[in-house]
C-alpha positions in Angstrom: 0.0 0.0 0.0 2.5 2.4 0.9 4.6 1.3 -2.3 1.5 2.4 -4.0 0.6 5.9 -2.5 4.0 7.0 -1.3 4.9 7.9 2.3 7.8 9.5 4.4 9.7 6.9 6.7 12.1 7.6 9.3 15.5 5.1 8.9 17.7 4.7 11.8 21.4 3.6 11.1 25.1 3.6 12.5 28.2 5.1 10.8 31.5 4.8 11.5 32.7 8.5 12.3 36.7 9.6 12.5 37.7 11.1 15.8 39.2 14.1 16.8 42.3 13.6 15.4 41.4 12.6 11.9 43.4 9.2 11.7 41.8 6.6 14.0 38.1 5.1 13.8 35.8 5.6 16.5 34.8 2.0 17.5 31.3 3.0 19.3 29.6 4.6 15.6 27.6 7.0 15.1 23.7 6.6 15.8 21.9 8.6 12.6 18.6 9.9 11.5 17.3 9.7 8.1 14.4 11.0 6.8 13.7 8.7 3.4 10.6 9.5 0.8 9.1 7.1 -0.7 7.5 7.9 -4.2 4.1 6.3 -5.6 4.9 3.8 -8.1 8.2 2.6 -6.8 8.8 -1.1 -6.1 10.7 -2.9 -3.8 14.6 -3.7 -4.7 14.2 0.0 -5.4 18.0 1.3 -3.9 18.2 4.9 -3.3 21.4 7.0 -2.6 22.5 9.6 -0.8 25.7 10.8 -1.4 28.9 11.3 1.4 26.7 9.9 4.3 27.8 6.7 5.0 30.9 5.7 6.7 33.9 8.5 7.5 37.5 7.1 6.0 41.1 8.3 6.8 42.1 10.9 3.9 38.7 10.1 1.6 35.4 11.3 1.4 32.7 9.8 3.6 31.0 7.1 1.3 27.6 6.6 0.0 24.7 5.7 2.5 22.6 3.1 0.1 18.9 2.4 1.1 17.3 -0.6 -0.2 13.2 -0.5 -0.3 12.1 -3.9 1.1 8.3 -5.2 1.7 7.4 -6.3 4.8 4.7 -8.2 5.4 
C-alpha cells in the first residue's frame, strides 16, 4: 500500500565517524537519522542513494549511504 501511495519513513542507522584527530576510527559509531521518501509507483529492490553519508575514511570522502526498499509483510 505504501509502495503504492507513497509515504515518508524515518531510517535509523550507524556510521562509523573519525575522531578528533582525523586518523583513527571511533569503535562505538555514530547513531543517525534519516528521513527517506518514498514515491508512488516505486517497487521494492528499489536502492536509493544519498551521497557522502555513509561511513567516514582516513584521507577520503565519507562514502555513500545506500537504502534498499524492502516489503514487509
Amino acid at each position: 500500500m505504501e509502495f503504492y501511495h507513497g509515504c515518508v519513513k524515518i531510517v535509523t542507522y550507524k556510521r562509523q565517524t573519525l575522531a578528533l584527530d582525523g586518523h583513527t576510527v571511533r569503535t562505538e559509531g555514530e547513531e543517525c537519522l534519516k528521513t527517506v521518501v518514498v514515491k508512488a509507483g516505486q517497487v521494492a529492490g528499489a536502492k536509493l542513494r544519498f551521497i557522502g553519508e555513509g561511513n567516514e575514511q582516513y584521507k577520503r570522502e565519507p562514502t555513500d549511504l545506500i537504502i534498499t526498499l524492502t516489503e514487509d509483510n
